[in-house]
C-alpha positions as CSV (number, residue, x, y, z in Angstrom):
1,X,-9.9,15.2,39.7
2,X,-8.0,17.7,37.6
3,X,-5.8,20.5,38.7
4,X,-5.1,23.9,37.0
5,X,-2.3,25.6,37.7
6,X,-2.7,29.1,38.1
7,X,-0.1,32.1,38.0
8,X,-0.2,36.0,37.7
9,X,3.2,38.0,37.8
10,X,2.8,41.9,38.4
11,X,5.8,44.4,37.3
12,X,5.8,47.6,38.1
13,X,8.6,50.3,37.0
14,X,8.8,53.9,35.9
15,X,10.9,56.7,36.3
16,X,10.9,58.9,39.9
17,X,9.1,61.8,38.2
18,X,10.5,64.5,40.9
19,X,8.7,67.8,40.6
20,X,11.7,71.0,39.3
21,X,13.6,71.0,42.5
22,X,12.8,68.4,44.9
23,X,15.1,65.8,42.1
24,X,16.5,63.2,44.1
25,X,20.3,63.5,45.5
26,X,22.4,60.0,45.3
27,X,25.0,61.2,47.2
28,X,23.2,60.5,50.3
29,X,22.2,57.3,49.5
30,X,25.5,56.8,48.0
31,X,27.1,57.4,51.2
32,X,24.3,55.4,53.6
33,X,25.4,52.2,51.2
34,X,29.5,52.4,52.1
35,X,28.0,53.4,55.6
36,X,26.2,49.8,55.9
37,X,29.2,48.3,54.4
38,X,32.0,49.0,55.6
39,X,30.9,50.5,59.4
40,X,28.0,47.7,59.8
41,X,25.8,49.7,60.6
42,X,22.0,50.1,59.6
43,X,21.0,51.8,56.5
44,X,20.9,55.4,57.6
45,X,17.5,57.4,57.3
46,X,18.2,60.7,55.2
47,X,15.7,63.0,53.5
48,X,16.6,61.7,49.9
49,X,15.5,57.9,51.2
50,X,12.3,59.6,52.5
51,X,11.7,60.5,49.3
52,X,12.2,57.7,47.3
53,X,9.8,55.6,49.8
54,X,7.3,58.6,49.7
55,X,7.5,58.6,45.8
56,X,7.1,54.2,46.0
57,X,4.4,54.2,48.5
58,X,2.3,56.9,46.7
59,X,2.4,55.7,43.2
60,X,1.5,52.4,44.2
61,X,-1.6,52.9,46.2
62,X,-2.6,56.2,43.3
63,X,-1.7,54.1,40.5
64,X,-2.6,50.5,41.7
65,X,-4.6,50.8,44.9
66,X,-1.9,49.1,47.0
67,X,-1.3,50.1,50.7
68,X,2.4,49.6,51.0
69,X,4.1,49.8,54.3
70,X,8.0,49.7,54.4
71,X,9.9,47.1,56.1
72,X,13.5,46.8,55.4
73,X,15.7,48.9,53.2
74,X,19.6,48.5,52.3
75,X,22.0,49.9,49.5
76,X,24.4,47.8,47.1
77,X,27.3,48.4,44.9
78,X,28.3,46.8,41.7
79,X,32.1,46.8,40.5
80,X,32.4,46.5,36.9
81,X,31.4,43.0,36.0
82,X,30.0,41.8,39.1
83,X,26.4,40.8,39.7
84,X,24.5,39.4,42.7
85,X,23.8,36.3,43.7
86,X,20.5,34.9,43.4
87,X,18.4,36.5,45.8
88,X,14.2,36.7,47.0
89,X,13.0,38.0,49.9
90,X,9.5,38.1,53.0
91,X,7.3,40.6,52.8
92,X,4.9,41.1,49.8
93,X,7.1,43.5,47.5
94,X,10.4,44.3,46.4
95,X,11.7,47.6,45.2
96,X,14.8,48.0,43.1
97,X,16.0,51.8,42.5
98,X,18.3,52.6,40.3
99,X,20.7,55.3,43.2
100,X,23.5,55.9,40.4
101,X,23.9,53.3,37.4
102,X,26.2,53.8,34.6
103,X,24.6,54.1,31.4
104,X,23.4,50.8,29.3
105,X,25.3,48.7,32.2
106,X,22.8,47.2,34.7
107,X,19.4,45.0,34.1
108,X,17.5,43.0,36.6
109,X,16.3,39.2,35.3
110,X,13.3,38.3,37.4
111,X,12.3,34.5,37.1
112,X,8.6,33.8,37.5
113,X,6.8,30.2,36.9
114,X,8.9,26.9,36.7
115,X,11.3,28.1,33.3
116,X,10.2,31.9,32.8
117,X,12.6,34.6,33.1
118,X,11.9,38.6,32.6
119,X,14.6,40.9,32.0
120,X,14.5,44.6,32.3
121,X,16.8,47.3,32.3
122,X,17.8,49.6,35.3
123,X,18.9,52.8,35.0
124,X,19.5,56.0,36.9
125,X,16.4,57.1,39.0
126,X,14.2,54.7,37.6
127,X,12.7,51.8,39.6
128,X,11.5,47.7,39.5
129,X,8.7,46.5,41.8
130,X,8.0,42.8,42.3
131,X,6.4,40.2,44.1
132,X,9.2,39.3,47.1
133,X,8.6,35.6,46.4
134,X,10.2,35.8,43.2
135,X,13.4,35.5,42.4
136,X,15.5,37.9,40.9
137,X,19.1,38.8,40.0
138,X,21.0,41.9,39.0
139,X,23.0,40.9,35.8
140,X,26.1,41.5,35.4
141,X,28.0,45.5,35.3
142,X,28.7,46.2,32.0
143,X,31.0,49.6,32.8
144,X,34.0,50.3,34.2
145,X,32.4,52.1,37.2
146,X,30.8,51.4,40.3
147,X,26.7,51.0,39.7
148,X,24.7,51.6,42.9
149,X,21.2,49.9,44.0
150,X,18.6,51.2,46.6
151,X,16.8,48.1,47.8
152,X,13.9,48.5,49.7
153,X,11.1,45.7,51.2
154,X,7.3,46.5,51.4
155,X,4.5,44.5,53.2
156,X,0.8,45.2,51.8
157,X,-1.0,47.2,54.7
């Protein structure tokens, strides 16, 4: 009997291309992440979430022909030189957005396989989708300001 081990890793990222005027606000999202933190409470709905998810969920089945329906969703902060723990999640796909990230400061390593690792950049209204069974991290804060993440979880309709 043999055995062949098979693997395929998707990434998807780009840019939130906003059309002139409907540009995404951090501020509220901003807000809704020291909301969640600091009053424990759930990850307030606003109109700028709505329209990252919208953006997410639209590119995804337009460009890619997947159904995404979201499940959970929660901001994070970075102080300068922190990064997360290790971290992977349920669900089918995770969404990293980059809410307000100080310039050439923040990447995300994504490790895929037994010993392979991807690294990519994240910057200011960009975002990283994945497979939730990976596991990722978000390196270290390379400014002297606070870099903030938009996490949001999506389950294949």
């Amino acid at each position: 009997m043999q055995k062949k081990e098979l693997t395929s890793t998707h990434l998807y990222y780009g840019n939130l291309n906003m059309p002139k005027g409907f540009e995404i606000n951090p501020k509220p999202l901003i807000m809704g992440t020291f909301e969640q933190e600091y009053l424990e409470k759930k990850f307030p709905y606003s109109r700028e979430l709505d329209k990252v998810d919208t953006y997410i969920r639209d590119y995804s089945i337009a460009k890619h022909k997947l159904s995404l329906e979201g499940k959970e969703t929660w901001g994070n902060f970075y102080l300068p030189q922190e990064c997360s723990k290790l971290k992977n999640h349920k669900y089918n796909f995770t969404v990293l957005y980059g809410t307000q990230i100080q310039e050439d400061s923040c990447s995300i390593t994504i490790f895929y396989e037994q010993d392979k690792e991807w690294t990519i950049p994240l910057i200011t209204n960009k975002f990283v989708m994945f497979s939730s069974d990976k596991t990722y991290r978000v390196n270290s804060n390379k400014s002297n300001k606070i870099n903030f993440i938009q996490s949001m979880i999506y389950e294949l309709k």
